[in-house]
N, C-alpha and C positions, 0 to 999 in steps of 0.2 A: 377613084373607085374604092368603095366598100373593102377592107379586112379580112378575111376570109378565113387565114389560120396560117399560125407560123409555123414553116416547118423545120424542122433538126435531123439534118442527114447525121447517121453516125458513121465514125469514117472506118468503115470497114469496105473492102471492094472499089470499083470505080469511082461511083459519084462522092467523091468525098467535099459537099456543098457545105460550106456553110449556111448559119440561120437566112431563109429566104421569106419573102410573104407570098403567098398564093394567089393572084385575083382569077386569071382564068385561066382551065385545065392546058398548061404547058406557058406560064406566061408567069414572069417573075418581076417584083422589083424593089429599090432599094429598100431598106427600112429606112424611117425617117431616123431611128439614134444614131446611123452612121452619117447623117446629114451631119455637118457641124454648127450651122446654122439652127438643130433642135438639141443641141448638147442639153441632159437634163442637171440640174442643179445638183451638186455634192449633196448626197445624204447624212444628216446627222447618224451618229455613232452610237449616242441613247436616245431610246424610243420611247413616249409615254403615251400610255393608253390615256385619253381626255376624259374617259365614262368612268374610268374607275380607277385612275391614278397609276397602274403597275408601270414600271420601270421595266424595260428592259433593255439588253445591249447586245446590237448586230453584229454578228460575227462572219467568215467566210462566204462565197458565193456558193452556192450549191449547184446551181443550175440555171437556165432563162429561156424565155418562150417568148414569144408573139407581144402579149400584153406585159411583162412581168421577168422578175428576177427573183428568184430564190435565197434565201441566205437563213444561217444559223441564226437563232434567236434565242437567246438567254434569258428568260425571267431571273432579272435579279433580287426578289425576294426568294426563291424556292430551289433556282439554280439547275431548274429543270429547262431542258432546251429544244426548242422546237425547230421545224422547217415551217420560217414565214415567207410565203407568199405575197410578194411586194409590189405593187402596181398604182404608177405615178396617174394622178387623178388626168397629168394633159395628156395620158395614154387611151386613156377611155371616156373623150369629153362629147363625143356625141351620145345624143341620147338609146341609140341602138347599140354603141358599143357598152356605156355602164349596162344595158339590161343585161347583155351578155354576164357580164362579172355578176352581178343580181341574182341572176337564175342559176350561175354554177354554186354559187355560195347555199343560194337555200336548198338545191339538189343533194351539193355533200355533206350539208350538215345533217340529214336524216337517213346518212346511210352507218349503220353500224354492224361490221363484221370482220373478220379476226384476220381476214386478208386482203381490205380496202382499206388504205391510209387511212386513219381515225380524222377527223374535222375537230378541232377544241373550240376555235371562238375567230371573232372577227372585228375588227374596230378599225376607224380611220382618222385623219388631223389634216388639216390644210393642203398639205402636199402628196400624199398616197394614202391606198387601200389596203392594210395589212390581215392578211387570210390564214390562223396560227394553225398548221398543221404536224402530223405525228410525225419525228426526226427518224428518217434510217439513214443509222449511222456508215454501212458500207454502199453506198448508193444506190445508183441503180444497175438491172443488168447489160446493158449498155456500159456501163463501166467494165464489168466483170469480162464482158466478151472482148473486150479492148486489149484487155491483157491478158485474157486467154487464147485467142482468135475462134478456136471450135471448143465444146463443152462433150463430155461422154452421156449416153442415153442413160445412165443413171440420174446422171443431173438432169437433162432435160426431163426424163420422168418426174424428177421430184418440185420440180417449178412448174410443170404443165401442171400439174394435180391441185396446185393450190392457184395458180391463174382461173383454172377452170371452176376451184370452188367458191372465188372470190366474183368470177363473171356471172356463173350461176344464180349466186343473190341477187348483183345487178339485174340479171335478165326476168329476174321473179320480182323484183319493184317496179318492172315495167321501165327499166334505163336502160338506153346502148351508151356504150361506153366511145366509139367512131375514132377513138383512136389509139388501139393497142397498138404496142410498140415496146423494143425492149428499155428506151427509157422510160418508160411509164410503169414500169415495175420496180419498184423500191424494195430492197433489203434491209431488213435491221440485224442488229446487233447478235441475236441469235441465230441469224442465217434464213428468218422465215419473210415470204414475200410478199408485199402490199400493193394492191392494185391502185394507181393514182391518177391525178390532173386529169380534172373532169370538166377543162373548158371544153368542150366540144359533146360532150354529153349530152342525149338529150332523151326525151320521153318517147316510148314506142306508141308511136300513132296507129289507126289502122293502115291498111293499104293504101286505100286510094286516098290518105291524107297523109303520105308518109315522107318526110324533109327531101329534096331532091337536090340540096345544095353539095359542090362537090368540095366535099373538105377531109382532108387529116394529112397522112405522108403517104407521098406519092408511090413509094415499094410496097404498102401496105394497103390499098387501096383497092375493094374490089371490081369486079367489072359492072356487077347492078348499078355499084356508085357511078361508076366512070359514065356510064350510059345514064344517067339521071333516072333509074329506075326507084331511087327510093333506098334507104336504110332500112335493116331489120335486125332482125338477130343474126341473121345469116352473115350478114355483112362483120360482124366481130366475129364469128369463126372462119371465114377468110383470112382475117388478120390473124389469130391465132394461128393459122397452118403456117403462115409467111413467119411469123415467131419462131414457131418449132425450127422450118427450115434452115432459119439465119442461126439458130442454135448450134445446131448440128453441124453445118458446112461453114456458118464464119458471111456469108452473106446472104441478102436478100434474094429467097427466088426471082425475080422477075426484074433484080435489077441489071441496066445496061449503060454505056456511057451517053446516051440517048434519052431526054424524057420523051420523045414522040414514043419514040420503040418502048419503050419502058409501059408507055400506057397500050402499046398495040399488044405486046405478050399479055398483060393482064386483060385485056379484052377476047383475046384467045387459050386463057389459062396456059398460054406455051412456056415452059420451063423444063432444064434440065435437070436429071436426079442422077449424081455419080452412083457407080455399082458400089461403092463402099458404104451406103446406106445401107442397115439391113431391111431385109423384108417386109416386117410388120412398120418402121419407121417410113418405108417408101407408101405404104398401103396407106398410113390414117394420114399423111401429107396429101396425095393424092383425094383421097375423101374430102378432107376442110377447102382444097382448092380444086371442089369441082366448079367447072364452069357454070353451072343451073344452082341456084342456092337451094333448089329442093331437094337435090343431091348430095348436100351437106351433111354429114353426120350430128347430131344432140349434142349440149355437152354430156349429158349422162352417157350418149353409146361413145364417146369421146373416151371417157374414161372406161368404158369396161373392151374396148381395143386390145389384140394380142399385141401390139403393142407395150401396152400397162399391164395385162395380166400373165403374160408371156416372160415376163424382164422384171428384174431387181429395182426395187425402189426404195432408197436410203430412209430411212428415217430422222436423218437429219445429216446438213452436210459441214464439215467442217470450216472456219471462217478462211482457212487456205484455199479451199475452192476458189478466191475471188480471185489468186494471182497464179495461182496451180492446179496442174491437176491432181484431183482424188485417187488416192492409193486404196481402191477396190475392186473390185472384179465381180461378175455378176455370180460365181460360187465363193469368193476368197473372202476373210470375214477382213474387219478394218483390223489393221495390224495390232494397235494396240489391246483386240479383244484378248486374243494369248496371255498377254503378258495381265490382264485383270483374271484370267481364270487361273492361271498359277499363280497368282496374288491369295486368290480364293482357296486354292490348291494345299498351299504352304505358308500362309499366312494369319492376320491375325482377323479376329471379328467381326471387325468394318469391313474389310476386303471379299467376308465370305460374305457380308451381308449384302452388300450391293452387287455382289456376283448374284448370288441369290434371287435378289430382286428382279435384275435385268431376265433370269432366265424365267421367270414367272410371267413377261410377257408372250410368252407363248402361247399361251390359251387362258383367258378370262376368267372363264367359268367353267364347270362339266359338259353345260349344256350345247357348249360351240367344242368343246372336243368332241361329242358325240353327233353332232353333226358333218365330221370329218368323211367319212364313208359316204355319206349321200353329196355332199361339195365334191367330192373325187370325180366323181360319174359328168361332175359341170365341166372338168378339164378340157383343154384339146383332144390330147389322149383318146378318150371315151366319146369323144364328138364326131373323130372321123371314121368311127366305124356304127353300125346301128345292129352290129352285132353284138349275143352278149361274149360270146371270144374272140377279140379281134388281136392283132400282131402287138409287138411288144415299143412300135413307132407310130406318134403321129406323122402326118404329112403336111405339111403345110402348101399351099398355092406354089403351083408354077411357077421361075421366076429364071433370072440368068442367073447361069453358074458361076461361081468365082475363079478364079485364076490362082495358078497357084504362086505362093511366093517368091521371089530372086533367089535363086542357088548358090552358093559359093562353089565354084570351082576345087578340087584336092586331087592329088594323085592316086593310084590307085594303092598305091603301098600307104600313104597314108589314112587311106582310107581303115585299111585292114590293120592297120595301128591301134586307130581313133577304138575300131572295135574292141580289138583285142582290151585298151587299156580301160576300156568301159566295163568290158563284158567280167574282170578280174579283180571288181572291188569298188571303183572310184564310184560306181552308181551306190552302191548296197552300202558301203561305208559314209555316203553320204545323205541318204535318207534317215538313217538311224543316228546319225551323229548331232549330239545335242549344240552342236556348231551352226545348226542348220533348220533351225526351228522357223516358224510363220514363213512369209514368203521364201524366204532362203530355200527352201526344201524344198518347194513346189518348184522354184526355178532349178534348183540343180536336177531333180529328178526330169524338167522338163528340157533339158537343155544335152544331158544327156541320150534321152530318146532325141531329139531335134537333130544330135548330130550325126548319130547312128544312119538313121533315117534321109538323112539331107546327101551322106557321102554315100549312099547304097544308089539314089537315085541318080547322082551327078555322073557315075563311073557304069552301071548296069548297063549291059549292052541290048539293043532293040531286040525283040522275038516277038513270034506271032502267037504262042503259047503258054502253058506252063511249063518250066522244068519239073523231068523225070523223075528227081531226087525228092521226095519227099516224106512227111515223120507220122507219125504215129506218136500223139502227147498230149500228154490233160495238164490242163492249170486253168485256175479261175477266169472266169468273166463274166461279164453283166446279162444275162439272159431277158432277165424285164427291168423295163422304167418307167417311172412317171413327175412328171414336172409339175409339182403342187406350188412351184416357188412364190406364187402372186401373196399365198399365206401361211406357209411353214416351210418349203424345204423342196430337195430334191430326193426323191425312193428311186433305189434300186433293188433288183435279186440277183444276187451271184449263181453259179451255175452247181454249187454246194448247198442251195436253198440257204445262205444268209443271205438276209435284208436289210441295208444300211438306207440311214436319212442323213445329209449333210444339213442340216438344218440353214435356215436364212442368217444366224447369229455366227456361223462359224465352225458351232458344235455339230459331231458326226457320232453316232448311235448306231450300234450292228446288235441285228438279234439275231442266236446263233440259229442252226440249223435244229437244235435242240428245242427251240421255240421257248426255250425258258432262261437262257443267260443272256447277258447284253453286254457289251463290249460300250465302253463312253471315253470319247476325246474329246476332252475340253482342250486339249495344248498338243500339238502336232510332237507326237511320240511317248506320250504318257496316255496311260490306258485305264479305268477303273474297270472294276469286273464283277457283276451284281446279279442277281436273279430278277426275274420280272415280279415274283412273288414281295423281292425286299426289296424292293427298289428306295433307295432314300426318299425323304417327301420331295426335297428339290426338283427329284427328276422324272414324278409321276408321270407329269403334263407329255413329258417327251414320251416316256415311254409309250403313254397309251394310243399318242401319235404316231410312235413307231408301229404299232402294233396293228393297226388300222391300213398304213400303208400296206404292210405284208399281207392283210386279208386283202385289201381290192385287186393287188397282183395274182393274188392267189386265184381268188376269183373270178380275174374278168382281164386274163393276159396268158396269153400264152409264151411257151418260150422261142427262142428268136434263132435256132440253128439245131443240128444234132452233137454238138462237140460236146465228147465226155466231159467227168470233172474228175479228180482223185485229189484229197485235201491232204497238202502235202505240213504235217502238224511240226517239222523240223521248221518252216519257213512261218514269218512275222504273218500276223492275220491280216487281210487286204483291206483298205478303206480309201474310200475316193477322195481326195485333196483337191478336185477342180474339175468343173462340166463347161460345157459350152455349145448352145447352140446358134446355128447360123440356119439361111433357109433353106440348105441343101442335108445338111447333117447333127449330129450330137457327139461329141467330143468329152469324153472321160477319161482322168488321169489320175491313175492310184499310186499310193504311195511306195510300192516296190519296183515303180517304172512300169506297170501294165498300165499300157495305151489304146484306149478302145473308141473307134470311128464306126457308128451307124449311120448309114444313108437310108433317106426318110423313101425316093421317089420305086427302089427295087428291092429295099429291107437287107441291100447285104451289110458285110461287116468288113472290119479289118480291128485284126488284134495284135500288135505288136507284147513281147512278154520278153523276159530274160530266164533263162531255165537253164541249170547247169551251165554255167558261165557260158553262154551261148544266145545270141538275141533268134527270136524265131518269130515268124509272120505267121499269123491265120488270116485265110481268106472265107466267109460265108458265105455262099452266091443264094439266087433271090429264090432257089430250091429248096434253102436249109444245108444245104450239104456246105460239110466244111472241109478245108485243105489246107496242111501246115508246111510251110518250109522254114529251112535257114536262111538269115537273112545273106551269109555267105555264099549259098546255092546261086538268090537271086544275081544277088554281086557279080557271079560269074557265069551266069545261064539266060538273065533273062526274064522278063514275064508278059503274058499279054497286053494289050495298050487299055484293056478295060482296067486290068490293076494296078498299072503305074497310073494310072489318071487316080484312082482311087489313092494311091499314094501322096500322090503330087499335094492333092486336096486336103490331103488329113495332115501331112508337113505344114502347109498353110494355115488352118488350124490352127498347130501346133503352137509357131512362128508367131500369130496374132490375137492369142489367146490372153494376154495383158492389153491390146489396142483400145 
């Protein structure tokens, strides 16, 4: 029986198969190079091209398929090295198997784009077919996921976007590609990714003349295929969604130790999605593996998904992502930015220069900063209301709640320890302590409230109310927000009318209440202080982004409670060091330990603060009406079960705010 397609389980999850050949759907058998009887002949070591003399010499295996083995190829004139494509002529000696090789060769040599393995050239000699392709040098992601086991939705944001712009070409030359998969995505050496191996590739016919044969890998296989309905476009973004997912959780949705079952889920799109996917990542999985392929989302609405526009997407990722993970956070800038903006700061020329530089990407031109007001209005934000004054939270879709994190257990004396020794310095001396710069700070400020908070809930005894005891006290908090993050930053208003932007780079910008001075941290406790009028050239771009946030708030947000404000000018000025949203809430952590949890579904709040060596709780309820205690009151009185849940969830938060 005919060929059909090799396939390469990667051993992640159950099926950990080796290379198989396909002939019918659930039906496998040997290859003939582990026959010993088809042993193929030791290949020579230097290669020459018979057309035009080049030399070259094989190096390493790279990989191997169905027809072919991969290896490192060295032109030893130029020293430049490729990924050859090698396939022995008794692999392909019927006359339908070479066309096959025929049609992929002339298919990828006229594709040219920045995220499909380049095609160089192609020549053969007695014994094989040699197919010279562009070398990436950290493989593929199939390797990466090997040694990572799951990836963070940063990463997968930043590889979906370039899959989708490299399929997108294909789809617009009119090729299905029929067998995405994470090895068929190749990395190079700068970390950007190339779509590859296009044996199986083929021309998009119309419908009713459209290939019915059942071929690629079996986890990635749609049901149209399964049922011989025909290949389309649809059918690679099925594959892509099974991509995304095996990203994210480490295996294939639909794999089981079963191929019957393996093809019976894919024929019922039945697959489990753990609660620790978030929301928008459950939503566009869901879309690419709808069961109907007209159900399928574009790849263009593919990428403009709250999903992508919602979430942080690196700009480039470091070549440690391939055996660890990324030390970023969807507000935390990469570590090393700190230490280039005090380079910039306190250093010499170069250092401001390319500080410089890097912040110039902010905005292009004038004419995409003054487009910023009217993009704002595009937001979620602005979408869930069709008012022009709507509350200071989007909402996002229904979904299950989260749970809240494991507790540790403490007594109750240590508990009122833990506070006391918090509440007395260790927080306030360690935010401001230049011991404690880039991430350091944000942990100790967060680890701090985490524990405050964790021993408050562990020891509180049940009630059906609030306690009696309660304050009367103003301190800062976030009134409005808005999450522009997809192309600058994240805007807030404090409850003093300053407006701060954490920018996407790291940097954070307050315009005072004055509306004319501006507070600038490039380095987590060093502060410039500048008018909007003299703003240096470097920091026009931000400013006028700053400036923009604060009118749309102004504009078209109201504020989010009745709690006073009184600005207390003895105490450090407030700036947010870390956001987070989840699909229940938004989670903000400033640098003096104010901790602030908005819930999107009844708009209340929760404010944790330290005031007079004393941690104190604000509750918001879905009134506006706000109500503060001590967090020692609670300790020892009590609170309703709508606000311990309300607690439980924002320690959770807290807790998982690095995850």
């Amino acid at each position: 029986m005919d060929i059909l397609r090799t396939i390469t389980y990667q051993p992640t999850g159950h099926n950990k198969m080796c290379e198989q050949t396909l002939n019918k759907p659930g039906e496998f058998r040997r290859k003939r190079s582990e026959d010993p009887t088809h042993a193929a002949p030791e290949m020579s070591r230097i290669i020459t091209d018979p057309t035009t003399g080049k030399c070259y010499c094989r190096g390493k295996v790279l990989g191997k398929g169905g027809f072919a083995k991969c290896y490192e190829l060295t032109d030893l004139s130029t020293n430049k090295v490729y990924a050859a494509k090698i396939i022995p002529h008794s692999r392909v000696a019927k006359p339908h198997q070479r066309e096959k090789i025929d049609r992929e060769i002339e298919l990828h040599r006229a594709l040219h784009h920045r995220h499909i393995v380049h095609f160089y050239n192609h020549f053969e000699d007695k014994e094989n077919i040699y197919i010279l392709l562009e070398y990436c040098s950290r493989r593929s992601l199939a390797h990466i996921l090997k040694a990572r086991k799951v990836l963070t939705e940063p990463e997968v944001r930043y590889y979906l976007r370039q899959i989708v712009s490299g399929l997108k070409y294909l789809h617009e030359q009119e090729i299905l590609h029929r067998d995405l998969k994470l090895g068929n995505f190749f990395i190079n050496d700068t970390m950007d990714l190339k779509v590859g191996d296009f044996g199986l590739a083929a021309k998009l016919e119309p419908l009713e003349n459209r290939r019915r044969t059942i071929c690629g890998t079996p986890n990635y296989l749609s049901p149209e295929v399964l049922n011989k309905q025909g290949h389309g476009c649809e059918s690679d973004v099925w594959a892509l969604g099974c991509v995304m997912y095996t990203m994210l959780l480490g295996r294939p949705p639909f794999e089981t130790t079963n191929l019957k079952e393996t093809y019976r889920c894919i024929r019922e799109a039945r697959y489990t999605v753990p609660s620790s996917l978030s929301v928008h990542a459950r939503q566009l999985v869901a879309g690419m593996l709808s069961k109907n392929p007209e159900d399928r989302p574009s790849l263009d609405e593919i990428v403009r998904h709250d999903f992508f526009t919602q979430g942080f997407t690196p700009e480039r990722l470091p070549p440690s992502c391939c055996h660890s993970a990324p030390d970023f956070h969807l507000s935390s800038p990469a570590k090393n930015f700190f230490k280039k903006a005090a380079a910039a700061l306190f250093g010499g020329k170069k250092e401001k220069a390319k500080y410089y530089d890097s912040l110039g990407k902010f905005a292009k031109d004038d004419e995409e900063i003054y487009k910023l007001r009217h993009d704002l209005k595009k937001t979620s934000i602005s979408q869930q209301s069709q008012k022009l004054k709507t509350d200071d939270e989007s909402k996002p879709p229904a979904t299950t709640e989260g749970k809240p994190g494991v507790l540790v257990k403490e007594s109750s004396q240590q508990i009122r320890d833990t506070i006391r020794m918090i509440v007395r310095g260790t927080l306030g001396s360690c935010s401001s302590s230049s011991e404690c710069l880039e991430d350091s700070t944000m942990g100790c400020v967060a680890d701090g409230v985490g524990r405050v908070l964790r021993g408050c809930l562990e020891s509180m005894p049940e009630a059906d109310a609030f306690p009696k005891e309660q304050m009367n006290s103003s301190f800062q908090w976030v009134t409005k927000w808005v999450d522009y993050s997809n192309k600058y930053g994240f805007g807030y208003q404090l409850s003093d009318h300053t407006v701060g932007v954490l920018f996407n780079n790291g940097t954070h910008m307050s315009l005072l209440s004055d509306k004319k001075t501006v507070h600038y941290y490039a380095e987590l406790g060093q502060c410039s202080v500048f008018s909007t009028a003299e703003a240096p050239e470097q920091f026009i771009n931000q400013v006028t982004i700053l400036k923009y946030f604060a009118h749309y708030m102004e504009e078209n947000l109201m504020d989010g409670g009745d709690l006073p404000s009184i600005t207390d000018k003895s105490k450090p000025r407030l700036y947010l060091l870390q956001w987070l949203k989840s699909d229940r809430a938004l989670m903000m952590l400033f640098n003096d330990g104010t901790f602030q949890v908005n819930f999107y579904h009844d708009h209340t709040k929760i404010i944790i603060c330290n005031q007079n060596e004393e941690y104190l709780l604000t509750y918001i309820n879905e009134d506006r009406i706000s109500t503060t205690f001590r967090l020692a009151t609670l300790l020892a009185s009590g609170c309703s079960v709508d606000l311990r849940n309300r607690m439980e969830y924002a320690l959770n938060m807290l807790l998982q705010r690095c995850n």
